[in-house]
C-alpha positions as CSV (number, residue, x, y, z in Angstrom):
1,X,129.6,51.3,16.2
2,X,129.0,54.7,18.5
3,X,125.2,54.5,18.0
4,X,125.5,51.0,19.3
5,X,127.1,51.8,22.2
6,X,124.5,54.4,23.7
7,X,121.6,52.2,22.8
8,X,123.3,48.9,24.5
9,X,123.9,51.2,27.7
10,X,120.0,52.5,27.3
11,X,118.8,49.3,26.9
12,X,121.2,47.9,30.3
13,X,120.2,50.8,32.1
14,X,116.3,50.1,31.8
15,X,116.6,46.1,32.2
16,X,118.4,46.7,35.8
17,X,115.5,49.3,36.6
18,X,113.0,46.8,36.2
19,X,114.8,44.3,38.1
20,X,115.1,46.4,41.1
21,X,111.6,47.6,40.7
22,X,109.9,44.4,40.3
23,X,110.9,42.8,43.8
24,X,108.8,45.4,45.2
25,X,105.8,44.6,43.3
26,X,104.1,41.3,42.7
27,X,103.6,40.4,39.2
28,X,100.2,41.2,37.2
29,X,99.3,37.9,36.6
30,X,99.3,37.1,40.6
31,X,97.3,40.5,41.0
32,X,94.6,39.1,38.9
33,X,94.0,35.9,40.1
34,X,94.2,37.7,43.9
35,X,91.4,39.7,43.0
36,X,89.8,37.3,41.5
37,X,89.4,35.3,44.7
38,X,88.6,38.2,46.5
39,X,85.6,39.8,44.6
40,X,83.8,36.8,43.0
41,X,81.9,38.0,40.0
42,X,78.4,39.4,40.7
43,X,75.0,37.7,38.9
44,X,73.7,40.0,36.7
45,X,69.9,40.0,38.1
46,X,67.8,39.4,35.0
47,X,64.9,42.2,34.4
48,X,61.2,41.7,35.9
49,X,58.8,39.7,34.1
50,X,56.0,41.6,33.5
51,X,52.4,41.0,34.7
52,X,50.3,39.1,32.6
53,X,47.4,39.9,31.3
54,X,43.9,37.8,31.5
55,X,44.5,36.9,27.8
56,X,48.1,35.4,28.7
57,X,46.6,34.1,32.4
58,X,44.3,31.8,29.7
59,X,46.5,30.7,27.4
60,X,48.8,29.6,30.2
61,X,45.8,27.7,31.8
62,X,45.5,26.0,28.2
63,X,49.5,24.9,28.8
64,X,49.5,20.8,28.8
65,X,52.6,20.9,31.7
66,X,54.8,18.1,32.9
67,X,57.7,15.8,31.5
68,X,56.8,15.7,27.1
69,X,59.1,12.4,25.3
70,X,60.0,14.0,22.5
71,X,62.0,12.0,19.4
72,X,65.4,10.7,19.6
73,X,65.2,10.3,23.5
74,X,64.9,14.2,24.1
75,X,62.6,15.3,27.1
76,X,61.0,18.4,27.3
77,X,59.9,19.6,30.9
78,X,57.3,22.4,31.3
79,X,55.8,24.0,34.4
80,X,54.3,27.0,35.6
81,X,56.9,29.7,36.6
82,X,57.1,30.3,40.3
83,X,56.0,33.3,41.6
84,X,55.0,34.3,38.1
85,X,51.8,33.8,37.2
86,X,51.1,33.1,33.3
87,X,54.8,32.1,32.7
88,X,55.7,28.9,31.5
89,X,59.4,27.4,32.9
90,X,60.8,24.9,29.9
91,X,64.1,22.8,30.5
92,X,65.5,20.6,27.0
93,X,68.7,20.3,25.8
94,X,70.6,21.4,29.0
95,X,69.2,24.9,28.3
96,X,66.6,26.6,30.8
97,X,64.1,29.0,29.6
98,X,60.5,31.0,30.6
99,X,58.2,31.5,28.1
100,X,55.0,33.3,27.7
101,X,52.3,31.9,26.5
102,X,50.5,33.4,23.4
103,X,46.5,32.1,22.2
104,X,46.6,32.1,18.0
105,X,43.5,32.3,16.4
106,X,43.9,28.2,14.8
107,X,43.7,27.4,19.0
108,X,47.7,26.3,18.9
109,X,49.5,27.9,21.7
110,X,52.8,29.4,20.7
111,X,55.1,30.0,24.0
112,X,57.8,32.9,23.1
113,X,61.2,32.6,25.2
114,X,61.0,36.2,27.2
115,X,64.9,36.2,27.7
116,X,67.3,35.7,25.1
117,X,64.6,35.3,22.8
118,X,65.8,32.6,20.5
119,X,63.5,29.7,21.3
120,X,59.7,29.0,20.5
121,X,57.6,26.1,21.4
122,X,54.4,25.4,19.2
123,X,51.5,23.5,21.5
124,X,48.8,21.7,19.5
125,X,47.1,19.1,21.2
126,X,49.1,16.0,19.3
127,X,52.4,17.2,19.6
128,X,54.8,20.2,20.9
129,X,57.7,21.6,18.9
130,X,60.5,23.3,19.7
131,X,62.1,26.1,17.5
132,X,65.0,28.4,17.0
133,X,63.0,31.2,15.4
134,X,66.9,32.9,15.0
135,X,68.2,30.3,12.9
136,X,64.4,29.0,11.5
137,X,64.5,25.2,12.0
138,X,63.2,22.8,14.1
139,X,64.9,22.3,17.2
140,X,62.8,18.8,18.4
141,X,59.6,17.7,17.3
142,X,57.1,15.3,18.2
143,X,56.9,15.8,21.7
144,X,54.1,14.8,23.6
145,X,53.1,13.5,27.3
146,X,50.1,11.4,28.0
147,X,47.4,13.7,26.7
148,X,48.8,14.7,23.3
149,X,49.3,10.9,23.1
150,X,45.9,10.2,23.2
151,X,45.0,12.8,21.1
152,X,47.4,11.7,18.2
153,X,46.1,8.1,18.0
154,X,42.6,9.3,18.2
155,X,43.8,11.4,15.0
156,X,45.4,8.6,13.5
157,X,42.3,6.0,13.8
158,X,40.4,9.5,11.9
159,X,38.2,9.4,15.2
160,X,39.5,13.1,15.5
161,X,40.3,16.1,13.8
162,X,43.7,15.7,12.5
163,X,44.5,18.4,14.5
164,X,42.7,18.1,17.5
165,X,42.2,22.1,18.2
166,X,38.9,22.8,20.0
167,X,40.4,26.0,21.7
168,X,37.8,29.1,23.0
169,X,37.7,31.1,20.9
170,X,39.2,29.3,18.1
171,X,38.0,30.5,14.2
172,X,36.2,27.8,12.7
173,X,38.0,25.9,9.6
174,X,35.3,25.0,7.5
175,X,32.4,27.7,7.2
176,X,33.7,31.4,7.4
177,X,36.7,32.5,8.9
178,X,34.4,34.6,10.7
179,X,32.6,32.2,12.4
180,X,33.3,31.0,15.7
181,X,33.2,27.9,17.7
């Protein structure tokens, strides 16, 4: 019973310190939300994009731009970047993202998300697909605007290659690999 008597006095002694103290001081969770208001939180500036070089400069020329339909009602919106030559902007699934535009030897064009690198779109002339190269599946395919349209019917009547590539530059398929168009 003695060693609950000095411990109840200990703990009465330190309650009425607080409560003497704490009219004097507003409580934390009012601090925060006061500073909050006053310093609003600063955009982190995202890094430079480098220059491009005249191998990127073409294969963002190559870039079939505007608004792509893409299956189950998606849209796809490319343009060039602003004030950034050879970058591509893309906008789908309520995510915005630059890409920079890379040739491959078969003539597709494979545009590499520069920021948070997760995303890839794939550019042939029939379709353009969009990837998460993080978790490897398709993302949306089949998207095309008025020019890969063409291109796919043309494929599909066999009045075209299959694949429509005719990129400079481009390795031949049949004949040597070392041949070129």
């Amino acid at each position: 019973m003695k060693l609950l008597r000095p411990t109840a006095a200990f703990v009465a002694a330190f309650a009425c310190a607080i409560a003497v103290a704490a009219p004097n001081q507003p409580s934390t969770h009012s601090r925060s939300k006061t500073k909050a208001k006053q310093q609003p939180a600063a955009a982190v500036a995202p890094a430079p994009l480098p220059a491009a070089d005249a191998e990127q400069l073409l294969a963002a020329a190559q870039v079939l731009l505007g608004q792509l339909d893409c299956e189950l009602g998606q849209v796809l919106q490319l343009s060039r970047t602003p004030g950034h030559d050879g970058y591509i902007d893309g906008e789908v699934l309520r995510r915005k993202a630059t890409f920079k535009p890379i040739r491959s030897t078969t003539g597709a064009l494979r545009l590499e998300q520069v920021r948070d690198g997760d995303l890839l779109l794939i550019q042939i002339p029939s379709k353009t697909i969009l990837m998460d190269v993080k978790a490897g599946k398709r993302l949306i395919d089949n998207c095309q605007q008025a020019d890969q349209r063409r291109e796919a019917a043309a494929a599909a009547a066999g009045a075209a290659d299959p694949l429509g590539i005719k990129a400079p530059g481009q390795i031949a398929i049949s004949g040597t690999p070392s041949s070129k168009n």
